[in-house]
Backbone as CSV, one residue per row, in Angstrom:
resi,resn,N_x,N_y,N_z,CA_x,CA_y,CA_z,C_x,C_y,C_z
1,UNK,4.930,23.274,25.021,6.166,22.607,24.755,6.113,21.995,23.354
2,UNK,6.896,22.427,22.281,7.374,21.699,21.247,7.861,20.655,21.432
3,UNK,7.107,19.372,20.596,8.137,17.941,20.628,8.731,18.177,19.150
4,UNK,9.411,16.727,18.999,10.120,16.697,17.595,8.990,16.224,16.956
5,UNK,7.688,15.256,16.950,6.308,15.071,16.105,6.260,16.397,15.630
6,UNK,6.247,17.481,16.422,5.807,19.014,15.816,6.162,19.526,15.392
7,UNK,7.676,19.556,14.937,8.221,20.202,14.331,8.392,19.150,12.737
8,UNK,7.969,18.062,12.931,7.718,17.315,11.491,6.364,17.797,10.793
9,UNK,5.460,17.496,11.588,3.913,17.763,11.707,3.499,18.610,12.076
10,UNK,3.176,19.781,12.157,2.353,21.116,13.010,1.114,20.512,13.610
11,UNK,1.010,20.576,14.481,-0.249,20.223,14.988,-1.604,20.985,14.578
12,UNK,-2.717,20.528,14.344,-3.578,21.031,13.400,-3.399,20.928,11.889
13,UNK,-2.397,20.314,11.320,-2.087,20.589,9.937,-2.221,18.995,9.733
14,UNK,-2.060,17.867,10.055,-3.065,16.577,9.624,-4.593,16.440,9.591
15,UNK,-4.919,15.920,8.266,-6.107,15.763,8.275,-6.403,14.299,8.055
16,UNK,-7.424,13.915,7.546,-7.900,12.358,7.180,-6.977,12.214,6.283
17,UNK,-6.878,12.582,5.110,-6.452,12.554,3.738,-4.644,12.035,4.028
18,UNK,-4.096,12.664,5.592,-2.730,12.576,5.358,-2.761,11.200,5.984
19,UNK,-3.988,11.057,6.775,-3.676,9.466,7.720,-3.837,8.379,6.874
20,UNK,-5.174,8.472,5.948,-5.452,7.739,4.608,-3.674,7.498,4.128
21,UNK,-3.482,8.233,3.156,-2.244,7.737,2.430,-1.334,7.612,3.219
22,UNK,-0.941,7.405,4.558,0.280,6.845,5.477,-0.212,5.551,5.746
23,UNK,-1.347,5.236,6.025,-2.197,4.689,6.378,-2.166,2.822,5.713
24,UNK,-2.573,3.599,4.419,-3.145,2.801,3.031,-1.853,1.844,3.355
25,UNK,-0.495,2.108,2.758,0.391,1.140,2.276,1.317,0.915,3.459
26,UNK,1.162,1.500,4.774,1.537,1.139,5.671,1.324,-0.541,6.285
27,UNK,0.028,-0.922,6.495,-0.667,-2.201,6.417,0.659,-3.136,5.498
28,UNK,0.373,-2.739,4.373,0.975,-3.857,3.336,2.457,-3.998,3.480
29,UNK,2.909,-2.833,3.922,4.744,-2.719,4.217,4.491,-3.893,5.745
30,UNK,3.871,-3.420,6.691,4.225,-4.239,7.961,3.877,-5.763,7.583
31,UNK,2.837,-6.213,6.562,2.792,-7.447,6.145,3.818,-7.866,5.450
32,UNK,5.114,-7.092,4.715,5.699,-7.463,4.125,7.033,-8.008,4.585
33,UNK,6.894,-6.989,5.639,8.102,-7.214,6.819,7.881,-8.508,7.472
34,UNK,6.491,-8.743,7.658,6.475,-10.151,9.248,6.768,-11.342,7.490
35,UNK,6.639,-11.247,6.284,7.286,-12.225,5.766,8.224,-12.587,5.876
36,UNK,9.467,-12.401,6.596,10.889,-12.452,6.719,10.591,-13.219,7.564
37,UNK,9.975,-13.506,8.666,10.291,-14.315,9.451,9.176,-15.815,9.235
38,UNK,8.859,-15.670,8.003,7.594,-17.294,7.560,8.569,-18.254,7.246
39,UNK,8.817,-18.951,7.866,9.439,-20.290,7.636,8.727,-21.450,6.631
40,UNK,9.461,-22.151,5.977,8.580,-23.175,4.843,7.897,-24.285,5.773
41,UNK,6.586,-24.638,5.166,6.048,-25.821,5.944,7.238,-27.022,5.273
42,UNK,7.209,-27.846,6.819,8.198,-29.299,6.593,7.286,-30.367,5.241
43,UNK,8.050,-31.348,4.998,6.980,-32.035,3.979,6.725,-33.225,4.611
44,UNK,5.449,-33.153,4.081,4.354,-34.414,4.962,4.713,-35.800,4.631
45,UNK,5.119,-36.718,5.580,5.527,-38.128,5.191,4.056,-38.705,4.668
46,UNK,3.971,-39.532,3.808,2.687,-39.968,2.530,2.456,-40.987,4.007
47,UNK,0.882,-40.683,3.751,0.290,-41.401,4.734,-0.364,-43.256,4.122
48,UNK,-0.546,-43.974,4.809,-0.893,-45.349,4.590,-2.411,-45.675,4.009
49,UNK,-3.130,-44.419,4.266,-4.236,-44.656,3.797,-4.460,-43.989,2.561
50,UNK,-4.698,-44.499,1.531,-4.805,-43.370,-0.118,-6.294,-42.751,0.023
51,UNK,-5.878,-40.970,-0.270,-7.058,-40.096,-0.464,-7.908,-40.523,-1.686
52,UNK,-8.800,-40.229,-1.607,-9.293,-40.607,-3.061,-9.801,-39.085,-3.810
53,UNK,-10.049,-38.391,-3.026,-10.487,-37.009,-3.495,-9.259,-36.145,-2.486
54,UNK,-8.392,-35.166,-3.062,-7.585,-34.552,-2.075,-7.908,-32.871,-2.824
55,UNK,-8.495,-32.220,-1.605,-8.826,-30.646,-2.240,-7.588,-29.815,-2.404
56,UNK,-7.187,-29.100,-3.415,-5.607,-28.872,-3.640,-6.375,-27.129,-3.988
57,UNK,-5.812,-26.152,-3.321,-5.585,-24.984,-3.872,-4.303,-24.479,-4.275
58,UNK,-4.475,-23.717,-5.720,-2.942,-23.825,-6.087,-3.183,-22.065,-7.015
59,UNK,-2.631,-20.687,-5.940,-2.801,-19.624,-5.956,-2.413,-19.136,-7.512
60,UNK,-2.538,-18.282,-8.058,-2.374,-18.111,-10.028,-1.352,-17.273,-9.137
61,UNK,-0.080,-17.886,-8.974,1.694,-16.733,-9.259,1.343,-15.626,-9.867
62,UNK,1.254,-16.062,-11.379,1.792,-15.037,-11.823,0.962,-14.013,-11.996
63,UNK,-0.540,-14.174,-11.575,-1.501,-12.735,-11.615,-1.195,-12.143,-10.521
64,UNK,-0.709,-12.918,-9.233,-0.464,-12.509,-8.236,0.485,-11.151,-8.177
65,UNK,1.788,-11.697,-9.045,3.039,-10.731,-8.964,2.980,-9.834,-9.868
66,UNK,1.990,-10.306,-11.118,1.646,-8.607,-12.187,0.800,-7.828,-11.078
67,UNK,-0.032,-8.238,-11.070,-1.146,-7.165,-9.913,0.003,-6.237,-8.938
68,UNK,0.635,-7.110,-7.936,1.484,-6.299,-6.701,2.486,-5.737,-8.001
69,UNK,3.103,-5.991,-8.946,3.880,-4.831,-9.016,3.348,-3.822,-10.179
70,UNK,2.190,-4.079,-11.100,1.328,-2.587,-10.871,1.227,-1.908,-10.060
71,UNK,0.375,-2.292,-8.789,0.235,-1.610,-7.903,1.404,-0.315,-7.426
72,UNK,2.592,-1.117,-7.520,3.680,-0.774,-7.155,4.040,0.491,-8.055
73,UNK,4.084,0.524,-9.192,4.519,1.157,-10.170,3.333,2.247,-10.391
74,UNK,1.824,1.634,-9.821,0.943,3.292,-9.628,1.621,4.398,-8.495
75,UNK,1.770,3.309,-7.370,2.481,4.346,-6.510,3.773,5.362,-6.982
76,UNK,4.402,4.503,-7.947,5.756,5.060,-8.216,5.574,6.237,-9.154
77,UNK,4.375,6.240,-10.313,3.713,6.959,-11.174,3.309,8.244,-10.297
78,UNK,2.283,7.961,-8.843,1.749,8.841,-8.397,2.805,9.527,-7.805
79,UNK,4.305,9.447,-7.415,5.134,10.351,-6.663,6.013,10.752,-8.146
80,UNK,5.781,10.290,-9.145,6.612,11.000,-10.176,5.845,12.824,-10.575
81,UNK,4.422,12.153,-10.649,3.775,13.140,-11.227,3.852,14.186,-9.916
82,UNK,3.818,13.391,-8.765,3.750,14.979,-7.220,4.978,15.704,-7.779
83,UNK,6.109,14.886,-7.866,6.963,15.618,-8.252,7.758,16.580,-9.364
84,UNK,6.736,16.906,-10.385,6.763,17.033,-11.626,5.889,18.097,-11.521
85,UNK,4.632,18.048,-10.728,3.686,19.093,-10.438,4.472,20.021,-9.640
86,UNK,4.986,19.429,-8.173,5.500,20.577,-7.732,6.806,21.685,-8.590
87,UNK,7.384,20.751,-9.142,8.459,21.987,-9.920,8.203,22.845,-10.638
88,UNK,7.140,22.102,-11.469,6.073,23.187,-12.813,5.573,24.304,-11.714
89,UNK,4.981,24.119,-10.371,4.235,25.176,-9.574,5.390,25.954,-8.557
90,UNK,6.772,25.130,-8.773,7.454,25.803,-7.650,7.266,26.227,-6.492
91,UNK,5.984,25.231,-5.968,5.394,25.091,-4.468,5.243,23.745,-3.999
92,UNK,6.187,23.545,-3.088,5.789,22.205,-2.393,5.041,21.995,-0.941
93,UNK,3.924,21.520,-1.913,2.791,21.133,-0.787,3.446,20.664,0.586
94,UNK,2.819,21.390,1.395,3.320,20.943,2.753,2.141,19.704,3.256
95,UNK,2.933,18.677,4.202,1.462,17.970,4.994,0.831,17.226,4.181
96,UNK,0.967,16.878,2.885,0.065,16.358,1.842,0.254,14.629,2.068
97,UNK,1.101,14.165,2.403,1.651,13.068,2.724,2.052,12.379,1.263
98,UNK,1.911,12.886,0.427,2.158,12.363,-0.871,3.036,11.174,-0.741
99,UNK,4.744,11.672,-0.581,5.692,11.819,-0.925,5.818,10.443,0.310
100,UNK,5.463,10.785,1.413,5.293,9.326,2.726,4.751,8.038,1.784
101,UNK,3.768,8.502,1.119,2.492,7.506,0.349,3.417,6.613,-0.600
102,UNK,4.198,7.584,-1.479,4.957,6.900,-2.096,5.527,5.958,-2.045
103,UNK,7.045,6.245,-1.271,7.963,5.379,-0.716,7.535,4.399,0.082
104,UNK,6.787,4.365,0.649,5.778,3.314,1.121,5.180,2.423,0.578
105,UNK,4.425,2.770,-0.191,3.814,2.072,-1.019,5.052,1.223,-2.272
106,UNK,5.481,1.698,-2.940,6.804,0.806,-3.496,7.839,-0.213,-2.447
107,UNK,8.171,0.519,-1.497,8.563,-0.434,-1.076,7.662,-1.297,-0.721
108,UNK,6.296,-1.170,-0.031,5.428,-2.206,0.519,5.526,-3.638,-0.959
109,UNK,4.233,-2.810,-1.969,4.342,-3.811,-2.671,5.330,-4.551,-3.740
110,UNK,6.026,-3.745,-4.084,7.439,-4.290,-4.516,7.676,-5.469,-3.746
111,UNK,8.396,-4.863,-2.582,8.780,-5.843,-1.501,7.776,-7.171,-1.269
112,UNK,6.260,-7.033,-1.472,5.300,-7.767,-1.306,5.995,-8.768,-2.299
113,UNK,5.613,-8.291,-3.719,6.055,-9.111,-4.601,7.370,-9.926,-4.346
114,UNK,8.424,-9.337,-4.666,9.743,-10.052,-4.479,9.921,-11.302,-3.071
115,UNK,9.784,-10.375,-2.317,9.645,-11.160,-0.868,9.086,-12.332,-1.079
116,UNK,7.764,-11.956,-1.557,6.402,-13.483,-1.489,6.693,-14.752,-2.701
117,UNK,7.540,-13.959,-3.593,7.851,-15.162,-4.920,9.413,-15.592,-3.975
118,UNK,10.243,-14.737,-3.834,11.414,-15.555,-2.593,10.749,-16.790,-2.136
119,UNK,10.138,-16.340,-1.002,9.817,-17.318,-0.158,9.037,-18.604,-0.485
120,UNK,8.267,-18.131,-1.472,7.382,-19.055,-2.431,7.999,-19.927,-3.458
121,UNK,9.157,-19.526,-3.293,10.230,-21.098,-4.308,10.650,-21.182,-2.984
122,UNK,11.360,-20.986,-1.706,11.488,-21.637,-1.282,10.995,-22.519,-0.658
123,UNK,9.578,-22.486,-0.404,8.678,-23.454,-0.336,7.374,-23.194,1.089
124,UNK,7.651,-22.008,1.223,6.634,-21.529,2.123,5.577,-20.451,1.696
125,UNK,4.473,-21.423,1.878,3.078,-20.990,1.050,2.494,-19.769,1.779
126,UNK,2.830,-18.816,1.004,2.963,-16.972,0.778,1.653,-16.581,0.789
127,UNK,0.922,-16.872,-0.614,0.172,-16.827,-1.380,-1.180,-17.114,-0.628
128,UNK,-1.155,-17.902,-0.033,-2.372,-18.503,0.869,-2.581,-17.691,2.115
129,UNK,-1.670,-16.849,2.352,-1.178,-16.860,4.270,-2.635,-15.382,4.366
130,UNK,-3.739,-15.714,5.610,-4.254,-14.928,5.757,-4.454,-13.562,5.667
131,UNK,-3.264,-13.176,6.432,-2.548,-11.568,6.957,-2.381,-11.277,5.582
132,UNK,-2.158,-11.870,4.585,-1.442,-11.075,3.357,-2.864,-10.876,2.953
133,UNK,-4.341,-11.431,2.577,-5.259,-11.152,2.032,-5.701,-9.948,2.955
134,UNK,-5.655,-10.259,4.141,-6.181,-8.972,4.898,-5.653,-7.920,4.836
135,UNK,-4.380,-7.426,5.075,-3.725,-6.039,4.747,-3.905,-5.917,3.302
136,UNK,-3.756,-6.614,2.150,-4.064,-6.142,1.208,-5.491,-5.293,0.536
137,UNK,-6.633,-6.202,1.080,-7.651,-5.904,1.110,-7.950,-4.457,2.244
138,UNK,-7.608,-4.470,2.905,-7.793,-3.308,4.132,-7.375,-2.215,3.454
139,UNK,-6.023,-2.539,2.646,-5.673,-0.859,2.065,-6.357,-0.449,0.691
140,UNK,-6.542,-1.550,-0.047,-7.294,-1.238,-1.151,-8.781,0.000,-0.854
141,UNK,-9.109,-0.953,0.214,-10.493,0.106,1.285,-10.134,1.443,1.156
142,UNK,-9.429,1.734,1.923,-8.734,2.659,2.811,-8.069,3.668,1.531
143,UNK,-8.089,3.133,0.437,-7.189,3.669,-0.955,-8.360,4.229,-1.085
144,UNK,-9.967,3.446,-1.551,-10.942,3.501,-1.899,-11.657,4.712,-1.223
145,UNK,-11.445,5.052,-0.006,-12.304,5.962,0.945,-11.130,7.159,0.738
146,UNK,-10.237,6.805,0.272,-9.249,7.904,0.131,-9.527,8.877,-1.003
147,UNK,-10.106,8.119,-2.159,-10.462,8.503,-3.332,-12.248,9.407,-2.882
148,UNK,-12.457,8.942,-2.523,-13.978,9.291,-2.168,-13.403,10.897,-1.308
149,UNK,-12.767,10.495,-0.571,-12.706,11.850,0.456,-12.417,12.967,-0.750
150,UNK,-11.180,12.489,-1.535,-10.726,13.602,-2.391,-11.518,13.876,-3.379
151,UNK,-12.445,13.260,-4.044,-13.693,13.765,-4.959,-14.557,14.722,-3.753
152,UNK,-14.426,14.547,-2.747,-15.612,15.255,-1.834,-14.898,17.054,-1.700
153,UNK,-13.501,16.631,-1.550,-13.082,17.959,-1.266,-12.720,18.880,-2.448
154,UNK,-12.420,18.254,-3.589,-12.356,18.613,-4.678,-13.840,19.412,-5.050
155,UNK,-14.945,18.392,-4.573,-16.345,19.689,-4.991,-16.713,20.763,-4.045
156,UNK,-15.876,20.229,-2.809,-16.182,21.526,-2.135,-15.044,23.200,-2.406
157,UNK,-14.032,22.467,-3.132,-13.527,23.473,-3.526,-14.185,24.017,-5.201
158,UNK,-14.905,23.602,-5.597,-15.918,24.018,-6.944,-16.437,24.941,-6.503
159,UNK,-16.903,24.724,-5.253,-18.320,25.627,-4.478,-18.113,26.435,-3.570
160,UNK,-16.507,26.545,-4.046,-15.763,28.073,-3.261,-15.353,27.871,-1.759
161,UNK,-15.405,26.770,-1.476,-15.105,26.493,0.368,-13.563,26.089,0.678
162,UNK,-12.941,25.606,-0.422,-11.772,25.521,0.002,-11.005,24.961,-0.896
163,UNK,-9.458,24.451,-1.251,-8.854,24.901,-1.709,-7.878,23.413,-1.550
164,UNK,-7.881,22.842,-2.514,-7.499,21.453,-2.888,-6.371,20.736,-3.795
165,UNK,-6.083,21.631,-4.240,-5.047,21.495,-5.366,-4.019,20.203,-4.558
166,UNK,-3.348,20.581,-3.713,-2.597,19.611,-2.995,-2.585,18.309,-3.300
167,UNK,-4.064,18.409,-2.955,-4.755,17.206,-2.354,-4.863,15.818,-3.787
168,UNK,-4.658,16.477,-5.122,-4.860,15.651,-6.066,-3.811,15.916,-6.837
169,UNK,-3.088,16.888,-6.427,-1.742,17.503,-7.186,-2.274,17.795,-9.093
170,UNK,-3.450,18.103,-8.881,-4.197,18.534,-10.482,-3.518,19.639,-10.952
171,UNK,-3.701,20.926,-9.868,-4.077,21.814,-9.959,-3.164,22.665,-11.339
């Protein structure tokens, strides 16, 4: 029985490489989404007793929002060039997930950015919030092992085993 997954996906035709890049900026989009619903912390009535030492972390903005929208703009770079490769080759890679990777990834960190400076004038501390270090960090990984896989398959296609072009859109 054919489902509709199969007729998007062939079964047998995902590999690591397509779960990697769905994968990667998926994390950071669903973190970007549960920001919509972070409400600002209330402000603390000044207490009667004076701190004398008060530990203050205060996140660097603005490396914050150059970084996420690089990021953003590699992704946007990496679906310009898929798409620039495929016309020059007049073959579009099937299954490659490129093109998923993309739009994903821009919207994720785009949205990261914009979203997190929103909410961050309005006064709910973004910047600090766990989940955002963790999905960020998780996909960077996951980017990282992505890169590794594709240097691996790239030499196995040197050494005549198979056939990669797709996979780095070089070819």
């Amino acid at each position: 029985m054919v489902t509709t997954i199969d007729l998007v996906i062939p079964r047998g035709t995902v590999d690591s490489s397509f779960i990697l890049r769905v994968l990667s900026p998926f994390l950071a989009l669903v973190t970007t989404i549960s920001l919509l619903f972070q409400q600002p912390q209330p402000a603390r009535s000044p207490s009667v007793i004076t701190s004398v030492v008060i530990a203050n972390f205060i996140p660097r903005r603005a490396s914050i929002l150059s970084l996420l929208s690089l990021v953003s703009i590699s992704y946007f770079l990496d679906g310009i060039t898929f798409v620039i490769s495929t016309i020059l080759d007049k073959v579009w890679p099937r299954h490659t997930g490129i093109e998923i990777n993309t739009v994903i990834g821009v919207a994720a960190f785009a949205g990261l950015a914009a979203l997190g400076a929103w909410k961050d004038v309005s006064g709910a501390k973004v910047w600090t919030l766990r989940r955002i270090k963790v999905a960020v960090t998780l996909a960077l990984l996951l980017d990282a092992s992505l890169v590794v896989l594709i240097g691996l398959k790239i030499r196995d296609e040197r050494n005549g085993n198979s056939s990669c072009n797709h996979l780095a859109h070089l070819g």
